[in-house]
MMTF fields as JSON, N, C-alpha, C and O atoms, coordinates in Angstrom:
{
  "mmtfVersion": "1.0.0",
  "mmtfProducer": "UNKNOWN",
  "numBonds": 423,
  "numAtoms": 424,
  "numGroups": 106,
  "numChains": 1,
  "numModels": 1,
  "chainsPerModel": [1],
  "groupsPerChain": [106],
  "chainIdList": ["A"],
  "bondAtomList": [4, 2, 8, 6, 12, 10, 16, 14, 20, 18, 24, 22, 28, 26, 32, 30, 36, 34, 40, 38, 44, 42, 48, 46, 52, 50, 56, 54, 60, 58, 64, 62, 68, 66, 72, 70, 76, 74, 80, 78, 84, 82, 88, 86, 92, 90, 96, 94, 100, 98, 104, 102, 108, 106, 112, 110, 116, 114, 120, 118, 124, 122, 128, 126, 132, 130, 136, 134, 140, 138, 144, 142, 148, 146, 152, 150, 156, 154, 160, 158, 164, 162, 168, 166, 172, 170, 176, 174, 180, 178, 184, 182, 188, 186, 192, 190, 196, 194, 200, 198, 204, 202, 208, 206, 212, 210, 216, 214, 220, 218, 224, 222, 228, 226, 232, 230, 236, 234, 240, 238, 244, 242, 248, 246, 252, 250, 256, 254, 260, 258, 264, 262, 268, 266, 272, 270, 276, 274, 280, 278, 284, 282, 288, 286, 292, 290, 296, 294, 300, 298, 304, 302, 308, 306, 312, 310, 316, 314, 320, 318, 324, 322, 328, 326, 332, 330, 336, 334, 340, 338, 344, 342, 348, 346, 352, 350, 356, 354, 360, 358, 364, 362, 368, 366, 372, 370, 376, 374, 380, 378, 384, 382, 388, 386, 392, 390, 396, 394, 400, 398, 404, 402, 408, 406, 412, 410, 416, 414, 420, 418],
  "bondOrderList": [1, 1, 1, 1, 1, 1, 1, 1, 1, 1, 1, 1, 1, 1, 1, 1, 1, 1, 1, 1, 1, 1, 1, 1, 1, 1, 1, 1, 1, 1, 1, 1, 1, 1, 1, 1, 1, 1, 1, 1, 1, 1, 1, 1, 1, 1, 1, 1, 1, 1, 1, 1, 1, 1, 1, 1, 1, 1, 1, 1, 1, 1, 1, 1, 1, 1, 1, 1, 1, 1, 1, 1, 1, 1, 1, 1, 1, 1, 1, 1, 1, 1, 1, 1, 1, 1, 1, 1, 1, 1, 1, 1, 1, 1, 1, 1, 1, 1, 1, 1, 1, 1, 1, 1, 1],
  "groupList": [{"groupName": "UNK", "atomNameList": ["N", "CA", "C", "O"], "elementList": ["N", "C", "C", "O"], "formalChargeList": [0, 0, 0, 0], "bondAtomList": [1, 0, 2, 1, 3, 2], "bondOrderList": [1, 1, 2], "singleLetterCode": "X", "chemCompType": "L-PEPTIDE LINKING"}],
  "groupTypeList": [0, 0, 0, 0, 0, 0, 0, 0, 0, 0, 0, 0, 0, 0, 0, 0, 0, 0, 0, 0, 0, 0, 0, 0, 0, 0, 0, 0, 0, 0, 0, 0, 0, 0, 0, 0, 0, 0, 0, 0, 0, 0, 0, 0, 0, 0, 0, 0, 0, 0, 0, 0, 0, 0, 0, 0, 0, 0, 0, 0, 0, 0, 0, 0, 0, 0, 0, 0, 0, 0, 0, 0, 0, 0, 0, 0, 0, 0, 0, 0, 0, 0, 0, 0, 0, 0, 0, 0, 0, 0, 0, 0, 0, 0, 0, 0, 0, 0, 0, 0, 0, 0, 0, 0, 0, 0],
  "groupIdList": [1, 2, 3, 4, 5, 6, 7, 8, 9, 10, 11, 12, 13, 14, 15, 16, 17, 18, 19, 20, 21, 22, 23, 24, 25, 26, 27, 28, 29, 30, 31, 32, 33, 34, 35, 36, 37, 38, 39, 40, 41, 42, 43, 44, 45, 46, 47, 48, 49, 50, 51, 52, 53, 54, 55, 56, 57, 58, 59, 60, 61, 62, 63, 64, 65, 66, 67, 68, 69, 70, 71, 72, 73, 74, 75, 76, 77, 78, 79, 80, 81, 82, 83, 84, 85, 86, 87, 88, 89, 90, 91, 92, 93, 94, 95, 96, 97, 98, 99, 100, 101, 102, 103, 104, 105, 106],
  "secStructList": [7, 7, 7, 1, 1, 7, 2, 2, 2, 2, 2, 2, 2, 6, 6, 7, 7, 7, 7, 7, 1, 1, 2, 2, 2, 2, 2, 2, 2, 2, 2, 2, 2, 2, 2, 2, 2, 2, 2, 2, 2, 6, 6, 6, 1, 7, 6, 6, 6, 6, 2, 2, 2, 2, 2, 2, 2, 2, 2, 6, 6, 6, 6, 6, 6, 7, 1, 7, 2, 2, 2, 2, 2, 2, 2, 2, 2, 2, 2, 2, 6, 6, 6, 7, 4, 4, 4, 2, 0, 0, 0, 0, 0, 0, 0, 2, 2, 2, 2, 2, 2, 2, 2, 2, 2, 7],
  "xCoordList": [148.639, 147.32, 147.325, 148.284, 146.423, 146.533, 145.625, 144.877, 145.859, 145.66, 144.339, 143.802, 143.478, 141.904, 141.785, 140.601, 142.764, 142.338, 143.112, 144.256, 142.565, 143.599, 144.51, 144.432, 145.217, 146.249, 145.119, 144.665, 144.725, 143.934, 142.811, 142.461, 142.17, 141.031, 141.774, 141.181, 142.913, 143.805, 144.224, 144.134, 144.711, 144.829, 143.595, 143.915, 142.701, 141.209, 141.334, 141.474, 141.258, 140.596, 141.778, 141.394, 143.138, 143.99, 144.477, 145.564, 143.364, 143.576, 142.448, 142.538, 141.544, 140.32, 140.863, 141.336, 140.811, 141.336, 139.824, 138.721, 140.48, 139.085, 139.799, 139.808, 140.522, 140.301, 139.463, 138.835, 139.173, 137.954, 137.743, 137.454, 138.012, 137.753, 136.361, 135.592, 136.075, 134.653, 133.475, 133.853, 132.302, 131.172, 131.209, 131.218, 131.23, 131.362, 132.153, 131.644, 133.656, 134.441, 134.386, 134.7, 133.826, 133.853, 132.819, 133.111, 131.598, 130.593, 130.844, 130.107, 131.921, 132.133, 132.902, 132.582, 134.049, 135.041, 134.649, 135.152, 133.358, 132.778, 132.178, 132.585, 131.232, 130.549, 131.244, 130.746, 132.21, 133.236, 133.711, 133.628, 134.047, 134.306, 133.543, 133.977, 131.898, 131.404, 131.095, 130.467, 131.414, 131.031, 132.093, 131.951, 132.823, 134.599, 134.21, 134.42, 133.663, 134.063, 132.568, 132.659, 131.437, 130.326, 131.189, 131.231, 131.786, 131.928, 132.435, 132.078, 133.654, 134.598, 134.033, 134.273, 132.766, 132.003, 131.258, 131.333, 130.692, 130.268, 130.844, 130.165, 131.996, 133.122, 133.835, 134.574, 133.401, 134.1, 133.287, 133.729, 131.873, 131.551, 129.764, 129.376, 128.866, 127.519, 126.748, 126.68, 126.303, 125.785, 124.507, 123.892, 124.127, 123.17, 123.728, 123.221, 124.641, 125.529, 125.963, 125.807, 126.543, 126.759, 125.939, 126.31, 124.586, 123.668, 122.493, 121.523, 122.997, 122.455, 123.391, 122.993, 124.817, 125.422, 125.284, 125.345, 125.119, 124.624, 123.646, 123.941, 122.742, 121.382, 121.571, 121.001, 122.461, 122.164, 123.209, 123.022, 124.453, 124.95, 124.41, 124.609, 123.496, 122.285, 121.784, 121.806, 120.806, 120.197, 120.902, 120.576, 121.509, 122.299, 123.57, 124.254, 123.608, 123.877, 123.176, 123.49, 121.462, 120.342, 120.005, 120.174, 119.682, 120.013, 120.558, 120.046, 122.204, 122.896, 123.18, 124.41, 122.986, 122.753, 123.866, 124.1, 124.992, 126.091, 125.86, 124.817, 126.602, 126.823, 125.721, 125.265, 125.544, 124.371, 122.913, 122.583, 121.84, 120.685, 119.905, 119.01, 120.126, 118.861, 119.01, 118.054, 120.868, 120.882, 120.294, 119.491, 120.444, 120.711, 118.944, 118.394, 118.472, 117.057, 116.461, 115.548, 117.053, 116.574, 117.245, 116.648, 118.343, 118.598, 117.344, 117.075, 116.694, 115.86, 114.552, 113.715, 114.797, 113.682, 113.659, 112.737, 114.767, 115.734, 115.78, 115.88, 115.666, 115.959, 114.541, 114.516, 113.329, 111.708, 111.532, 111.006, 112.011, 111.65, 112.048, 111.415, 113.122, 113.967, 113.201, 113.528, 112.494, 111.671, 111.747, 111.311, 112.288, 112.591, 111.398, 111.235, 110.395, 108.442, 108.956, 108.497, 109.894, 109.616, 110.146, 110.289, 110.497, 111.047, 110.221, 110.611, 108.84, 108.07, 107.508, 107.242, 107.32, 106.632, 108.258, 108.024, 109.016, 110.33, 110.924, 111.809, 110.516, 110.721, 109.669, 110.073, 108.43, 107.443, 107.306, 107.357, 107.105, 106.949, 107.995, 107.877, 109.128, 110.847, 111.646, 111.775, 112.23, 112.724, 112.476, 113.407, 111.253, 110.43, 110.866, 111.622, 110.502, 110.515, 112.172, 112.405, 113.034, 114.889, 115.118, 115.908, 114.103, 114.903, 115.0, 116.083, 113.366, 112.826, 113.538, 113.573, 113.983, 114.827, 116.119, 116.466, 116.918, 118.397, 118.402, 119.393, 117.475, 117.177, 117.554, 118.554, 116.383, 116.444, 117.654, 117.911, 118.433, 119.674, 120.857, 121.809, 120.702, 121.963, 121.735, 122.556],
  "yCoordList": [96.85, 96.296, 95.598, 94.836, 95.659, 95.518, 93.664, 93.215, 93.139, 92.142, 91.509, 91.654, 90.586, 90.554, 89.367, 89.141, 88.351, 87.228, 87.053, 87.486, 86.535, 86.76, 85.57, 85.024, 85.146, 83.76, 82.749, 82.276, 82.519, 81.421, 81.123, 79.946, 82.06, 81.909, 81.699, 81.197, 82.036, 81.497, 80.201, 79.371, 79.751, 78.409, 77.153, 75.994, 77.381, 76.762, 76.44, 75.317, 77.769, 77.658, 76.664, 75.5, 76.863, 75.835, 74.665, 74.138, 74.114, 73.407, 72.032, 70.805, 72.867, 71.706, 70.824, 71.317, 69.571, 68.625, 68.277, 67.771, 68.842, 68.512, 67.938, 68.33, 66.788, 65.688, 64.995, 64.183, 65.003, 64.218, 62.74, 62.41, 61.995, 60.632, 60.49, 61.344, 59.252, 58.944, 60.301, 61.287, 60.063, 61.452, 61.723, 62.822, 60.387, 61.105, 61.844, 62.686, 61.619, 62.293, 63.568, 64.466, 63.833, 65.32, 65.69, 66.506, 65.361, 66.039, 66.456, 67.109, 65.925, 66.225, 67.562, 68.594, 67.514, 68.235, 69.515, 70.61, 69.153, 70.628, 71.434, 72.589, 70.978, 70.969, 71.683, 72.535, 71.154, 71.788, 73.38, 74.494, 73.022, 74.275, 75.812, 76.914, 75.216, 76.171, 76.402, 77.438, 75.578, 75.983, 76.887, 77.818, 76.666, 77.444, 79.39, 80.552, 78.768, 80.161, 80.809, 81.892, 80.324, 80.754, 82.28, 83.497, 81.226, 81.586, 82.904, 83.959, 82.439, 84.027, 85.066, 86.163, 84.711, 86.003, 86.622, 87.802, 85.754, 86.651, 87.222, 87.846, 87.05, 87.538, 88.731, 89.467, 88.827, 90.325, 90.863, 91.613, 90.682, 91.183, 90.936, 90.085, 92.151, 92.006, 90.618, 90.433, 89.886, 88.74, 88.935, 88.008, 90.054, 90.89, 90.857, 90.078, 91.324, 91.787, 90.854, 90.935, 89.874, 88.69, 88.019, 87.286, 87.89, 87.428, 87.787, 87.192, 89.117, 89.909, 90.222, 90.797, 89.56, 89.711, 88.149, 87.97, 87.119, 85.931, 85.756, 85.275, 86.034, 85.999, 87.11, 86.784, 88.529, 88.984, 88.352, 88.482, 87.575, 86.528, 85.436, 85.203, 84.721, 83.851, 84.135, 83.454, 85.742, 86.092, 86.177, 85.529, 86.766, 87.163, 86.483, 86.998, 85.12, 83.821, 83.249, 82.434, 83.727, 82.932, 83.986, 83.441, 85.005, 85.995, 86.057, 86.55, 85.402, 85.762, 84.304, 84.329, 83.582, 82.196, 81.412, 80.562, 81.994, 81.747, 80.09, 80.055, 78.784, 77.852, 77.466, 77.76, 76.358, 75.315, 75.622, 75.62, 75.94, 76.916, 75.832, 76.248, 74.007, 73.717, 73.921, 74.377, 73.796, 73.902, 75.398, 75.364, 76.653, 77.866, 77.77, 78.471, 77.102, 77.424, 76.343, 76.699, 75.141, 74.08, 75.247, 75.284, 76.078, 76.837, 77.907, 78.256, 78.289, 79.584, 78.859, 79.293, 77.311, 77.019, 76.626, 76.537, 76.377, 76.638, 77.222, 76.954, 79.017, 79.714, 80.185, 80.622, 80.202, 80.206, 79.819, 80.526, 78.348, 77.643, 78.103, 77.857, 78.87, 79.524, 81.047, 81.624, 81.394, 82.549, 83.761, 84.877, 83.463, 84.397, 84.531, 84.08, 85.229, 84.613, 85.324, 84.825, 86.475, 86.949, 86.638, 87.409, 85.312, 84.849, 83.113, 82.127, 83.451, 82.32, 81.965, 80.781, 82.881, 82.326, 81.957, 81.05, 82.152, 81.442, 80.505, 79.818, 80.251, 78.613, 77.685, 76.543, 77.845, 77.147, 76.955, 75.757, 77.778, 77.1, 76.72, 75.651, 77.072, 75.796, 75.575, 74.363, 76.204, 75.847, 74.558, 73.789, 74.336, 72.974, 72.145, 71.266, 72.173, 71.134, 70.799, 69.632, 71.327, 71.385, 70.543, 69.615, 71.178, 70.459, 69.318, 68.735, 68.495, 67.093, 66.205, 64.979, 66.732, 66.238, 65.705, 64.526, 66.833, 66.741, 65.919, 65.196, 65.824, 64.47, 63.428, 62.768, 63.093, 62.083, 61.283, 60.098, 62.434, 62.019, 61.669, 60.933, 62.158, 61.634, 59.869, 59.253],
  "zCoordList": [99.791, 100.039, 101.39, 101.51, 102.551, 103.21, 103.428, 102.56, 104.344, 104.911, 105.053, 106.151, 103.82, 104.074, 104.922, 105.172, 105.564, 106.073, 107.51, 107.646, 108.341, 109.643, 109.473, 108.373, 110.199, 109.93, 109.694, 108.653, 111.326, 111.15, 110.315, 110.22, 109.668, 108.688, 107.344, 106.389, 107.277, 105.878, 106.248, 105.343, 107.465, 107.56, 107.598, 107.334, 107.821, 107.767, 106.444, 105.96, 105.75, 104.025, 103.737, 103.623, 103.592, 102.84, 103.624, 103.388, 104.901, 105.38, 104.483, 104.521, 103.81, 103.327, 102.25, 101.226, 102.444, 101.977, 100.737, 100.947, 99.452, 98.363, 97.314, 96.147, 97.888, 96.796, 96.077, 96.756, 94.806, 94.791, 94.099, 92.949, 95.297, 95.418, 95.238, 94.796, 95.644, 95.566, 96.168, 96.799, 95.845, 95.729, 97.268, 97.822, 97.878, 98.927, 99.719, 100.459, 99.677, 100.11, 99.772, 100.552, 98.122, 97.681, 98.386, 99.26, 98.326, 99.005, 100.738, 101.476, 100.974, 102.652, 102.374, 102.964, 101.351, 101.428, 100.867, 101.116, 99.807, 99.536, 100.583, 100.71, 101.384, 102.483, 104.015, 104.75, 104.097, 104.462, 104.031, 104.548, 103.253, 102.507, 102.656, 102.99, 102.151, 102.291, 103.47, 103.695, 104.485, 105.947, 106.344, 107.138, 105.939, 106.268, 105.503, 105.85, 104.528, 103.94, 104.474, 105.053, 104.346, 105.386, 106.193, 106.012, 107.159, 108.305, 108.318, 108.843, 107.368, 106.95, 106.639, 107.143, 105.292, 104.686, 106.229, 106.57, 106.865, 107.785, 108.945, 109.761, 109.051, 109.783, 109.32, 109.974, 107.737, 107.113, 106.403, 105.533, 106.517, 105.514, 106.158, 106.958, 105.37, 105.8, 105.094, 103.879, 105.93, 104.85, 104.201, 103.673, 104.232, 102.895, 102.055, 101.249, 101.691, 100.795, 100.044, 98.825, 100.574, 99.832, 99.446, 98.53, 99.837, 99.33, 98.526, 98.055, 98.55, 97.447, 95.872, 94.859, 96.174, 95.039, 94.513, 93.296, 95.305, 95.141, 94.15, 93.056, 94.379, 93.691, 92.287, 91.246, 92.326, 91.167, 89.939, 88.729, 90.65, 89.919, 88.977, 87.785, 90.129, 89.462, 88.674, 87.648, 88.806, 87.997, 86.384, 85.39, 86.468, 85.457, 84.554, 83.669, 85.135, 84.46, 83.855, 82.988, 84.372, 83.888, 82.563, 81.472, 82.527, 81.397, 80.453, 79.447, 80.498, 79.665, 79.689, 79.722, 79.691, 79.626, 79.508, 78.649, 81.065, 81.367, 82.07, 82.722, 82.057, 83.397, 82.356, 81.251, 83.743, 83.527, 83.888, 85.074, 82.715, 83.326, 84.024, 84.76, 83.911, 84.777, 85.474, 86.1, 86.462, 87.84, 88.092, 89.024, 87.563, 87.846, 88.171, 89.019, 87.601, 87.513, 88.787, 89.532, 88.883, 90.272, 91.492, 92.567, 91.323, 92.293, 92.792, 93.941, 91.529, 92.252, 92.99, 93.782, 92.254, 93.493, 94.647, 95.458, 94.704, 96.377, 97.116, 98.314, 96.153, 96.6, 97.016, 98.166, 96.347, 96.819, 97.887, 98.747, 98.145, 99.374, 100.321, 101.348, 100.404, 101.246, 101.728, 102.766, 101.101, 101.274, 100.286, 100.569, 99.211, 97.942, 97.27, 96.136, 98.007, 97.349, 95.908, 94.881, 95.774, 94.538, 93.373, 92.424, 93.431, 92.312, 91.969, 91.343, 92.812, 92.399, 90.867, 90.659, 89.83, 88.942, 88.125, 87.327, 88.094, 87.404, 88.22, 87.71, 89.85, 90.004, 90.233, 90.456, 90.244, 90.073, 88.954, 88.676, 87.921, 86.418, 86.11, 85.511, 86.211, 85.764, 86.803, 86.975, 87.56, 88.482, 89.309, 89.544, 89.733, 90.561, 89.667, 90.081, 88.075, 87.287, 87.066, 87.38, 86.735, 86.912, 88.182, 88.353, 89.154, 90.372, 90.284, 90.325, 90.078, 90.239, 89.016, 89.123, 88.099, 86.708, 87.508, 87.44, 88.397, 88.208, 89.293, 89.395, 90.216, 91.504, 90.873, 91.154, 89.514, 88.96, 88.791, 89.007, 88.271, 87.59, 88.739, 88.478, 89.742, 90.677, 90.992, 91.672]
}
């Protein structure tokens, strides 16, 4: 099997320090993270693609009523706002409402 990461993009990823101390440190170190791996997916890969397996993930967690559905559901209204018009009547009628709940709660 041949080689999916170059040195340095393997050293980045196991360079992220995700201890998780207080929220904030995690929230940096997650943040991080996904900026790191961002970078990679679109360095190897079409970022259609990934973001089309993204979303049919979502979908289909929400279906089979895998994870946590408020987040899955505050996600699609994320994902609306973002320009996903076609998944407005499942985040305007729950999604909006998930979001403004799980605000609450932090």
């Amino acid at each position: 099997m041949g080689k999916l990461l170059s040195s340095d993009d393997y050293l980045e990823l196991i360079t992220i320090d995700f201890k998780q101390q207080p929220k904030k440190v995690y929230l940096d170190s997650s943040h991080e993270a996904k900026k790191a791996i961002a970078k990679i997916i679109n360095k190897y890969s079409d970022i259609a693609d990934y973001r089309t397996y993204e979303l049919k993930k979502l979908l289909c967690d929400f279906l089979e009523r895998k994870g946590d559905l408020a987040k899955i559901l505050a996600k699609t209204y994320q994902l609306y706002c973002l320009g996903y018009s076609f998944l407005d009547d499942l985040a305007l009628n729950y999604g909006l409402d998930f979001s403004c709940y799980l605000k609450d709660l932090e």
